[in-house]
LOZAZA-612623 format. One record per residue (C-alpha): residue in one letter; y, x, z; residue number from 0. Coordinates in steps of 0.2 Angstrom, whole numbers, plus 5000, padded with zeros to 4 digits. Each point is the difference from the previous one (the first is absolute). Layout:
BEGIN
(node A (Y X Z) NUM)
...
//
This chain:
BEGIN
(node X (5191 4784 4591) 0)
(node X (4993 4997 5019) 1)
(node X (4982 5004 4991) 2)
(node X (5006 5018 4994) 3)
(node X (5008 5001 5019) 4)
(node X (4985 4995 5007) 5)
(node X (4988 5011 4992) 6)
(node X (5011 5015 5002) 7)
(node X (5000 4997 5018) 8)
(node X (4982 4999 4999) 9)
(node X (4998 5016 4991) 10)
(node X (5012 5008 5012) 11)
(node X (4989 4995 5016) 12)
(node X (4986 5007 4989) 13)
(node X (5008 5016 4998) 14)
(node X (5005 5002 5019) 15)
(node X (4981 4998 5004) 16)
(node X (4994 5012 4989) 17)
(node X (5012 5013 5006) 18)
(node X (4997 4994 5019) 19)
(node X (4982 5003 4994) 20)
(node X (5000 5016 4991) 21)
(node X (5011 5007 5016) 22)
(node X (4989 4994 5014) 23)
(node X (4985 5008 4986) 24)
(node X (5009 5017 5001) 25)
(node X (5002 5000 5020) 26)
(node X (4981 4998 5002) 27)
(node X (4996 5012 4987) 28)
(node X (5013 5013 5009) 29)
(node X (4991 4994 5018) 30)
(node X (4982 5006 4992) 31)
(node X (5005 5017 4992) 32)
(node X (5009 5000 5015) 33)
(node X (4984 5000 5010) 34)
(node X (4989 5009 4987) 35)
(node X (5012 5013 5005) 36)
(node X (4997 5001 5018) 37)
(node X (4983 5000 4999) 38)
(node X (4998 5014 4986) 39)
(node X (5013 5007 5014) 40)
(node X (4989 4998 5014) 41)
(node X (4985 5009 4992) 42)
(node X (5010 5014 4994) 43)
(node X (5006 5002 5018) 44)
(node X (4981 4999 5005) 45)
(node X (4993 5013 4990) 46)
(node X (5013 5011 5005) 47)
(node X (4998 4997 5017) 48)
(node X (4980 5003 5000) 49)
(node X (5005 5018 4991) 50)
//
């Protein structure tokens, strides 16, 4: 029984990571498009401003 426990805990700590891992993934990913879009943003802003 304290084998069955044990693992389960395991798999649980397991779990937490992946999910710690898969949301810290999703911030940077949001950070780039994030700043993809500023800098698309800022050469809109230029062209215009050359008009």
């Amino acid at each position: 029984m304290k084998t069955a426990s044990k693992e389960l805990q395991k798999l649980r700590s397991i779990a937490e990571t992946s999910l710690n891992k898969t949301a810290e993934l999703q911030q940077v990913l949001a950070q780039i498009e994030a700043s993809l879009s500023r800098a698309e943003s800022k050469k809109v802003i230029e062209k215009t401003n050359k008009s």
